[in-house]
C-alpha positions as CSV (number, residue, x, y, z in Angstrom):
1,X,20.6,-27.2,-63.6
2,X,21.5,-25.4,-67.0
3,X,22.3,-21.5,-66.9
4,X,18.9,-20.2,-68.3
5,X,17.1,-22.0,-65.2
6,X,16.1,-19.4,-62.5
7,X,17.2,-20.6,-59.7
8,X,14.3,-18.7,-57.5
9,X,12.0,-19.9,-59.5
10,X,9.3,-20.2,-56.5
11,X,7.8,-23.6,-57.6
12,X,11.8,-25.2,-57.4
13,X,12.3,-26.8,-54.2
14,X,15.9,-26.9,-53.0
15,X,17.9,-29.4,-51.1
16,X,20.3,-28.6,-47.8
17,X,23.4,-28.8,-50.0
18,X,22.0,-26.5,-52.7
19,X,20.5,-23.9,-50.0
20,X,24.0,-24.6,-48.2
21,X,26.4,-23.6,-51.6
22,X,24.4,-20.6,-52.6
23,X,25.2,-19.6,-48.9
24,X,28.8,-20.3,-48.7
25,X,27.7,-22.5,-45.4
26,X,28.1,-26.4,-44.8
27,X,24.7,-28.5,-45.5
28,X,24.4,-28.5,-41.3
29,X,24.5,-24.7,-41.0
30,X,21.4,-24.9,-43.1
31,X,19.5,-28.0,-40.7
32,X,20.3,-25.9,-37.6
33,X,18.6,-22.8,-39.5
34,X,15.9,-25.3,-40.0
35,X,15.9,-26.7,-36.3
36,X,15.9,-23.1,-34.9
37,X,13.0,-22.2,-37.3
38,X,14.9,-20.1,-38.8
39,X,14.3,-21.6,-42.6
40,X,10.8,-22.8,-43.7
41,X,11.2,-26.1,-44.9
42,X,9.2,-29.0,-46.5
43,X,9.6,-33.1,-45.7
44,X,9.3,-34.9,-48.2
45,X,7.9,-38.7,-48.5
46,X,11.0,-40.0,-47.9
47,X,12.1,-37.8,-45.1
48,X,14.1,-35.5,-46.5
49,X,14.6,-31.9,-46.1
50,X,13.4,-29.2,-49.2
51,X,13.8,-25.4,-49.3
52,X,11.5,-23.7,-51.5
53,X,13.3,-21.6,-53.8
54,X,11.3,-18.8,-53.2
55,X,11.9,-18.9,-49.9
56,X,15.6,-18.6,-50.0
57,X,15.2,-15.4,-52.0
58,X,13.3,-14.0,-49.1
59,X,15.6,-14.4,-46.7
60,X,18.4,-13.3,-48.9
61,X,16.5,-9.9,-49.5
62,X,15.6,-9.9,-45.6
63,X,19.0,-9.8,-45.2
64,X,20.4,-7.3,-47.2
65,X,17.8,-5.2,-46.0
66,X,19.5,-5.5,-42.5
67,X,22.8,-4.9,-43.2
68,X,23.5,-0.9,-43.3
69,X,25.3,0.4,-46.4
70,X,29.2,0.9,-45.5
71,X,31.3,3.0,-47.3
């Protein structure tokens, strides 16, 4: 991924390890989000596991919405 890509770029679907990095987690913090049903995820042909990017950003501005400003 060069700079100039938006990585929230809502079409951009995002494996564990990315979701997991952009976090500051380990790739199975992310699958027990997604087991709990915490994360919205995707399958794809294969099997694998996809976070759309959008998603992500969601979640991110969820949470900063929860946490109170401290001084």
């Amino acid at each position: 991924m060069t700079e100039a890509e938006d990585p929230f770029d809502g079409s951009r679907l995002l494996k564990a390890s990315e979701v997991a990095a952009f976090f500051g987690v380990h790739p199975k913090t992310v699958y027990a989000w997604i087991k709990q049903g915490r994360m919205p995820h995707v399958r794809t042909p294969l099997g694998g596991i996809r976070v759309e990017a959008s998603q992500v950003a969601a979640l991110v501005a969820a949470s900063r919405e929860e946490k109170p400003d401290t001084p």
